[in-house]
C-alpha positions in Angstrom: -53.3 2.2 -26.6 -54.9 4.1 -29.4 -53.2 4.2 -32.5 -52.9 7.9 -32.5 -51.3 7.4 -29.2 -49.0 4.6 -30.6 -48.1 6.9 -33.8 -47.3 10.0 -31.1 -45.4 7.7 -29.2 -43.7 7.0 -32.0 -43.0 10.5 -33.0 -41.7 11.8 -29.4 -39.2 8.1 -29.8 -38.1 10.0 -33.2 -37.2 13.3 -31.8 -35.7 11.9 -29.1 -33.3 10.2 -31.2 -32.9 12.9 -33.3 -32.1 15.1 -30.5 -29.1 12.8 -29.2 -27.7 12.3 -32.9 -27.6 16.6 -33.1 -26.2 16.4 -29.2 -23.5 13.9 -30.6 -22.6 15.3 -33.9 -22.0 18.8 -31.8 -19.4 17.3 -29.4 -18.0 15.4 -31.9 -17.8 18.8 -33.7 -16.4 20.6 -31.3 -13.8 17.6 -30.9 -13.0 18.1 -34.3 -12.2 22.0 -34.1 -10.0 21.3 -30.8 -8.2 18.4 -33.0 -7.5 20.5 -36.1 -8.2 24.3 -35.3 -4.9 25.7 -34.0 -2.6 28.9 -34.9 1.3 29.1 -35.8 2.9 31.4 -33.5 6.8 32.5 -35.4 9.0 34.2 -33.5 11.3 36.6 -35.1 14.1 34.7 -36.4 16.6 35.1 -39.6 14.1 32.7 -41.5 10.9 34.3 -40.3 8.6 37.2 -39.2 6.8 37.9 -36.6 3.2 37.4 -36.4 1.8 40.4 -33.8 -2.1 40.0 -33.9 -4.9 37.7 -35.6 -8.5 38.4 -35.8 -11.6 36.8 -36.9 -15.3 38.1 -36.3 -18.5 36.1 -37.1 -22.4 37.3 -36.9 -24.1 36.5 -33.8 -27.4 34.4 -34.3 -29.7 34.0 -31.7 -30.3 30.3 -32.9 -27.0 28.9 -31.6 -24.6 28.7 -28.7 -22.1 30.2 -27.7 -18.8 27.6 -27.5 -15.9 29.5 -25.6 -12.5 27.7 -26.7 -9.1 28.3 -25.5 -6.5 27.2 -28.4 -2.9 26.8 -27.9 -0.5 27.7 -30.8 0.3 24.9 -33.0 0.4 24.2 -36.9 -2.5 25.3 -38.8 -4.4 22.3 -40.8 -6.7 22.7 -43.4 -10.1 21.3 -42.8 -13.1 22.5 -43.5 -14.6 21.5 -39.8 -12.5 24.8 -38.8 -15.1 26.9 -40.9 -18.2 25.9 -38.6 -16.7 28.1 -35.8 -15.7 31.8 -36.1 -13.0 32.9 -33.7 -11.3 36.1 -32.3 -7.7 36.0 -31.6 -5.5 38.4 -29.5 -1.6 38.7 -28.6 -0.8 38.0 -25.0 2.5 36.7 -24.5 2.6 34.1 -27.4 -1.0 32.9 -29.1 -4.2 32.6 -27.6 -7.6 32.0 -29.1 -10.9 31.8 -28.4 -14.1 30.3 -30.7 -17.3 31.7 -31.0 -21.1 31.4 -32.6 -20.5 28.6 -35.0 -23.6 28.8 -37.4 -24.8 25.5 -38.9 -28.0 24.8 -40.8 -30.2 21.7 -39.3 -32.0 21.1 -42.5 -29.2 20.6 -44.8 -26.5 20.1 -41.6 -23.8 22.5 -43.9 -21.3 24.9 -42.4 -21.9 28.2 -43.3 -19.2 31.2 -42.2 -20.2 34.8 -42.5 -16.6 35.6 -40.3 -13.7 37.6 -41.5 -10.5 36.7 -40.5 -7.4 38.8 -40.9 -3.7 38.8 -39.5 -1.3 41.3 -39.1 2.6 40.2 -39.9 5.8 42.5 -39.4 7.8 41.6 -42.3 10.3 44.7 -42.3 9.7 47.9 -44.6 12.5 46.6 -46.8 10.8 43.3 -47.9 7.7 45.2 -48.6 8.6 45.4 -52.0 9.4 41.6 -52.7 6.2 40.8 -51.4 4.5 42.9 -53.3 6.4 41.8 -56.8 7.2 43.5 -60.1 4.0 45.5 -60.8 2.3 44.0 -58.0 2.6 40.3 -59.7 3.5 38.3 -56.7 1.1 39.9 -54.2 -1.6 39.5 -56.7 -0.9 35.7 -57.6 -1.0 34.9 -53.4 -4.6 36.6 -53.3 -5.7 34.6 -56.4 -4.6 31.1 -55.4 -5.1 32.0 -51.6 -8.6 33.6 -51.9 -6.9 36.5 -49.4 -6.6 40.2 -49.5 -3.4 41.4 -49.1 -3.0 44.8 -47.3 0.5 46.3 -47.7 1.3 49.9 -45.9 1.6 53.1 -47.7 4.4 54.6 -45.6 8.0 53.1 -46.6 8.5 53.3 -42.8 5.8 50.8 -41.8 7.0 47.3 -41.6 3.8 45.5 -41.3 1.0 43.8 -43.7 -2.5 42.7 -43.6 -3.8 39.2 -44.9 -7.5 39.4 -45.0 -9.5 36.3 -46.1 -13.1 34.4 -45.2 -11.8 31.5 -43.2 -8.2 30.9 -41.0 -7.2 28.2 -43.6 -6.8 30.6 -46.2 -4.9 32.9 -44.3 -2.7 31.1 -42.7 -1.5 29.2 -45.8 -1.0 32.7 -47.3 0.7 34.1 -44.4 3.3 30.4 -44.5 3.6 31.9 -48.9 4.9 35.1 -47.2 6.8 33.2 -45.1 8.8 31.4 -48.0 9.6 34.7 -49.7 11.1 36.1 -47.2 13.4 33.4 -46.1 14.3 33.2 -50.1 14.7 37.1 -50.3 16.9 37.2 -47.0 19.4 34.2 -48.1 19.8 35.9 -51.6 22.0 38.7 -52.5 18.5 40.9 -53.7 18.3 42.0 -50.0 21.7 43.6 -49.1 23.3 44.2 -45.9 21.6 46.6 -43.9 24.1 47.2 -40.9 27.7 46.1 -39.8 29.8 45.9 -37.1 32.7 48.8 -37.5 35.7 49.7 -35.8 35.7 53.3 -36.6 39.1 54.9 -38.2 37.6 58.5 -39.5 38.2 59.8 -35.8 42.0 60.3 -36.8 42.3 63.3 -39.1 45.2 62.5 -40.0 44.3 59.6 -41.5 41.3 61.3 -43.3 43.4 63.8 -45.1 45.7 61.0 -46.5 42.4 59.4 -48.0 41.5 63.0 -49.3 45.0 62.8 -50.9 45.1 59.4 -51.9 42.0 60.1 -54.0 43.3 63.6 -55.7 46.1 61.3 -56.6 44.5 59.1 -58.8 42.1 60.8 -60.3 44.8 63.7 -61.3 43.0 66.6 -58.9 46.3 67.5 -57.4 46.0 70.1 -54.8 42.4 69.9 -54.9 39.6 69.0 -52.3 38.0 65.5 -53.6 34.5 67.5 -53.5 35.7 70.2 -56.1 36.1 67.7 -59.1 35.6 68.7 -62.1 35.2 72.3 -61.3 37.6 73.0 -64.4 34.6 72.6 -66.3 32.5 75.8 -64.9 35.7 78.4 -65.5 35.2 81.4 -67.6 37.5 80.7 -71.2 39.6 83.7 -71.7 38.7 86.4 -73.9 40.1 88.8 -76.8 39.4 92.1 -77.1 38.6 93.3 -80.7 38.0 97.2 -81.6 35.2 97.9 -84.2 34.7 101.0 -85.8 31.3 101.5 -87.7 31.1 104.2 -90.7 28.2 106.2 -90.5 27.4 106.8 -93.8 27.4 103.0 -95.2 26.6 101.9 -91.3 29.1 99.0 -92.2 31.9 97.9 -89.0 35.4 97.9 -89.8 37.8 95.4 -88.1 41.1 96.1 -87.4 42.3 92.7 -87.8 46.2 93.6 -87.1 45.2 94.6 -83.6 44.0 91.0 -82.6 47.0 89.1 -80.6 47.8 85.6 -82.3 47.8 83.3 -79.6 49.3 79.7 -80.2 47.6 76.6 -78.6 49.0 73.2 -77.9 47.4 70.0 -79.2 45.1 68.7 -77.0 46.7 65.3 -75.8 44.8 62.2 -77.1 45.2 60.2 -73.8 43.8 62.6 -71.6 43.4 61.9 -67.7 39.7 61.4 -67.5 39.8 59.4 -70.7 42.2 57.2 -69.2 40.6 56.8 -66.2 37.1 55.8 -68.2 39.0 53.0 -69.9 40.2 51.7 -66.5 37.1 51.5 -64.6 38.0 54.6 -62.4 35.7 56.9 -61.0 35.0 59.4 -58.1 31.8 57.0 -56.9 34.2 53.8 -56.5 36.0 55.5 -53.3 35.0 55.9 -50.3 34.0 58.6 -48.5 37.2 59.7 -46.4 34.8 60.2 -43.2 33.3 56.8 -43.4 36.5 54.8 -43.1 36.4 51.7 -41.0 37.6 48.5 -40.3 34.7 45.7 -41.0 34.1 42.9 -38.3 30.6 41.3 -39.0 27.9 42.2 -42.0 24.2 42.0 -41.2 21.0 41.8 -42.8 18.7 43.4 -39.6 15.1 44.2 -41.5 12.8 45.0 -38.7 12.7 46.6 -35.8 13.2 43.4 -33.5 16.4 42.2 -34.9 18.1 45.5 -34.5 17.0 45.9 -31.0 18.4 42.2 -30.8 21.5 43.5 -32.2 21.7 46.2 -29.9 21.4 44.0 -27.2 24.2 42.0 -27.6 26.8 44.1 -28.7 26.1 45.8 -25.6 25.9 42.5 -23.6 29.6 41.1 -24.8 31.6 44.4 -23.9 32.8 42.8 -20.7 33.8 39.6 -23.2 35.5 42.2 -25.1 37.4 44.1 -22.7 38.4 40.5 -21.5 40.1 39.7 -25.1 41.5 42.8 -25.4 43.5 42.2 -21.5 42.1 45.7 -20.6 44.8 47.4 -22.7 44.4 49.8 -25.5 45.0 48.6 -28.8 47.0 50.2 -31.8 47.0 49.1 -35.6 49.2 49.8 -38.7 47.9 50.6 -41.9 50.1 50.1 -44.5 50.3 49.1 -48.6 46.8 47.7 -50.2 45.7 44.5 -51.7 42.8 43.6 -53.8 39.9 41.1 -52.4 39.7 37.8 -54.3 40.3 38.2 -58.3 43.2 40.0 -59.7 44.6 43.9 -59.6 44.0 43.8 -63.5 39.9 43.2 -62.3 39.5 44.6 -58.8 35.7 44.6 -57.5 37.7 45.8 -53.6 40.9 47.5 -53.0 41.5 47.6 -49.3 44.2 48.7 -46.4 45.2 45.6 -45.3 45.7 46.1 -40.9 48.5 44.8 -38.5 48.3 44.8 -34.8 51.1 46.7 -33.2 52.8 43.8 -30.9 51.1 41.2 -33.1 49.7 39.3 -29.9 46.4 38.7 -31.5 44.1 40.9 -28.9 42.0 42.7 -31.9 41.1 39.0 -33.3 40.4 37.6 -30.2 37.6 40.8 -29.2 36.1 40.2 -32.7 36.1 36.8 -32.7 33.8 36.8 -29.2 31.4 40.2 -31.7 31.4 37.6 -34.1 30.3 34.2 -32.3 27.9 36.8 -30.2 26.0 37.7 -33.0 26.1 33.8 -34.4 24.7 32.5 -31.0 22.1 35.1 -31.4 20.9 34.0 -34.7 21.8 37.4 -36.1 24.4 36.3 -38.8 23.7 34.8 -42.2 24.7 30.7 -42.3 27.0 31.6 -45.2 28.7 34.5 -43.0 28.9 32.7 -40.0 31.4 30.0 -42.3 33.5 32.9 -43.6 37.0 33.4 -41.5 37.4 36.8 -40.2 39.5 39.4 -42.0 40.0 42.8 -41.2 40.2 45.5 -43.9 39.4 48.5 -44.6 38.4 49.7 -47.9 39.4 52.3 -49.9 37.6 51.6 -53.4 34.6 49.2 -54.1 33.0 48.6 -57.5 29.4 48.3 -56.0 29.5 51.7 -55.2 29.7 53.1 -59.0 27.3 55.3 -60.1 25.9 55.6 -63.6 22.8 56.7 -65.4 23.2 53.4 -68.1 23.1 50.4 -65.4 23.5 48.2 -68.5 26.5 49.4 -69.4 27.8 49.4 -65.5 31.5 48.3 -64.6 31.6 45.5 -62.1 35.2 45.7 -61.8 38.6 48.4 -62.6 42.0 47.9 -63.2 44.2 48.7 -60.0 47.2 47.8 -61.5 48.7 51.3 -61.4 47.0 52.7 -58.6 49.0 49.3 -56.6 51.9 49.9 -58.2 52.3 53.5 -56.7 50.6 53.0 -53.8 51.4 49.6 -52.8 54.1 50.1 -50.3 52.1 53.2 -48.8 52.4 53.8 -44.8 49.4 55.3 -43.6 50.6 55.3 -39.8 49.4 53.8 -36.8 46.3 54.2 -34.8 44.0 53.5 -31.8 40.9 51.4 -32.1 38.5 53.4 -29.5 35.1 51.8 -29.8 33.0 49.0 -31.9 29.7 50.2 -33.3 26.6 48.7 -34.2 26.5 51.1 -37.8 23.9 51.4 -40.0 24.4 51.4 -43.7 23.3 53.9 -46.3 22.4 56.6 -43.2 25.3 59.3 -41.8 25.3 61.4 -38.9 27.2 65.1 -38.8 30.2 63.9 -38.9 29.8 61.8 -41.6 30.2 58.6 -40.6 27.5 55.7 -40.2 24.9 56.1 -38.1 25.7 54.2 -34.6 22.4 52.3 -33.4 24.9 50.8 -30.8 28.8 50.9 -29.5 31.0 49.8 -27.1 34.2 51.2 -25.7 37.8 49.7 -26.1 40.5 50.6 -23.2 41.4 53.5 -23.0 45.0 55.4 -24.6 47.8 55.3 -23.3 51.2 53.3 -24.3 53.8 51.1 -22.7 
């Protein structure tokens, strides 16, 4: 052999080796992305969110293959073996993904990613604004340390966000951030109670006009419908006729002060009603609305979509349950005196009907108890709720419910001393529980009352 034949020998040995290291290093690649590429799928649950879609697109390049994966959902891991693959990933059922055009440079053997990756998360149009933070300061700090975009709708009705960032790492570790805050924001009191179970009592209008009365009572509008309030304030003040006479020739007026009557007014009383009501924490906002009166079974925080179809479903589910506890019978209640909820009358925060069952055989617990351990079973109810033993009220004053323009200088409490001392003993009759609804807080239909996402019927009237 020639030693041009020997050196080319040599040379074609080289590439050869070369050729199997590169074959090697790209399995052992591709091992590597199935090993640590992988996607979190969370269901909607009272600790999560949903995730509904995640995308990634990379640059073709003619230079490289084209590696078709199939990933199943699992934690994410950061690695930066992940970035030498760009991926596209659509919603079918739970989580599948699929890998394509990694880009890597021979000459330095580097990973370079020219994809975009971005996920779409239903959070709830009520967390929206913990997310986004006072002035935008906690959805700013997750972009910085995250390297992420954050996307949030412009519509108060949409419930979903947009992480954009260069690589799934990034995103995914902010999407698990978003995570956190919203199973901090949904244990804490900042996100209240969006809906309830209610067993409506504003059908009876009997009932509702001895609210309407109840209220004129203590705040001293005797006579007078609780929406006229204060309409003392807009009557004309009586007036006094005076005659006045002007001379022409001095063009001066003369007033013929004997003619005007002398009227005599009373004091006014230095403890007036209203005043007295100020100093005891009593206002028109602290009552209920007479059309909204209820008993309460269950609270719930529902803050998308999902979980108030969820709730739907099994309120409508458990009516066989219910009819069950309830022996197919119709069930009556008494309503009578009213008791403050956990602190004294002298500091009330709740002032509520407390409710008797008419035969005292304990049906109406029973059917609540099964809306109650439904809802539990479901994953529906709050871990602190789901402890709390059931008591039926129905409420006739609540301090949350005050409205001032000062919120610093906002009563948390009032003084229902008196108002217990007269009313107390008061008999507001007895009446049929018809239905159990699914209400939603804060929204009213024509009638007034909550509006029902869901119900359920209770047997029908008629008495032994």
């Amino acid at each position: 052999l020639t030693a041009a034949e020997i050196t080319g020998g040599g040379e074609e040995v080289r590439k050869r080796g070369k050729a199997q290291m590169l074959s090697c290093r790209t399995l052992f690649r591709i091992d590597r992305v199935l090993g640590y590429t992988s996607f979190k799928c969370v269901k909607s649950t009272p600790e999560s969110f949903r995730i509904m879609s995640f995308r990634g697109k990379a640059e073709k390049s003619s230079k490289n293959q084209t590696v078709n994966l199939v990933w199943r959902p699992m934690s994410t891991q950061s690695s930066s073996i992940v970035a030498e693959a760009g991926y596209e990933v659509q919603e079918a059922g739970q989580c599948s993904m699929s890998s394509t055009q990694g880009v890597v440079n021979d000459t330095t053997a580097s990973v370079v990613s020219a994809g975009k990756h971005s996920v779409s998360l239903e959070v709830g149009a009520s967390l929206i604004k913990f997310i986004r933070g006072k002035e935008g300061t906690t959805q700013m700090k997750i972009e910085e340390e995250m390297g992420v975009k954050i996307i949030l709708p412009s519509s108060r009705n949409e419930d979903h966000i947009i992480i954009e960032g260069g690589s799934v790492d990034c995103v995914t570790k902010a999407s698990e951030r978003i995570s956190t805050i919203v199973d901090e924001v949904v244990r804490s009191p900042s996100l209240d109670y969006s809906h309830f179970i209610s067993l409506p009592l504003a059908i009876h209008s009997a009932l509702v006009n001895k609210l309407v009365n109840f209220q004129n009572s203590v705040l001293g509008n005797h006579g007078m419908p609780v929406d006229e309030q204060d309409d003392q304030a807009s009557r004309p003040t009586a007036t006094v006729a005076v005659d006045l006479k002007a001379n022409s020739e001095t063009n001066q007026v003369n007033v013929d002060i004997k003619s005007i009557p002398i009227v005599s007014y009373q004091p006014k009383a230095k403890g007036t009603i209203s005043s007295t009501l100020f100093e005891l924490g009593i206002e028109k906002s602290i009552f209920i609305k007479p059309n909204t009166f209820h008993l309460t079974v269950l609270m719930l925080k529902l803050w998308n979509k999902d979980r108030v179809n969820a709730a739907r479903d099994v309120l409508k589910s458990i009516s066989p349950s219910v009819m069950d506890a309830l022996d197919n019978r119709p069930i009556f209640i008494r309503l009578k005196g009213l008791d403050c909820m956990r602190g004294p009358l002298a500091k009330a925060r709740v002032l509520y009907v407390p409710v008797e069952e008419i035969g005292d055989e304990g049906r109406l617990l029973r059917a609540c108890q099964v809306i109650t351990d439904a809802f539990v079973k479901a994953g529906l109810v709050l871990e602190k709720d789901a402890k709390q033993s059931l008591n039926l009220h129905a409420t006739v004053m609540n301090a949350r419910h005050r409205k001032r323009k000062d919120k610093r200088k906002k009563m948390e409490t009032f003084d229902a001393r008196e108002i217990h001392k007269q009313f107390g003993n008061q008999d507001w009759g007895e009446y049929l529980i018809r239905e159990a609804h699914l209400s939603q807080r804060f929204v009213f239909d024509q009638s007034g009352y909550y509006r029902c996402c869901a119900s359920i019927p209770f047997p029908g009237e008629h008495r032994a």
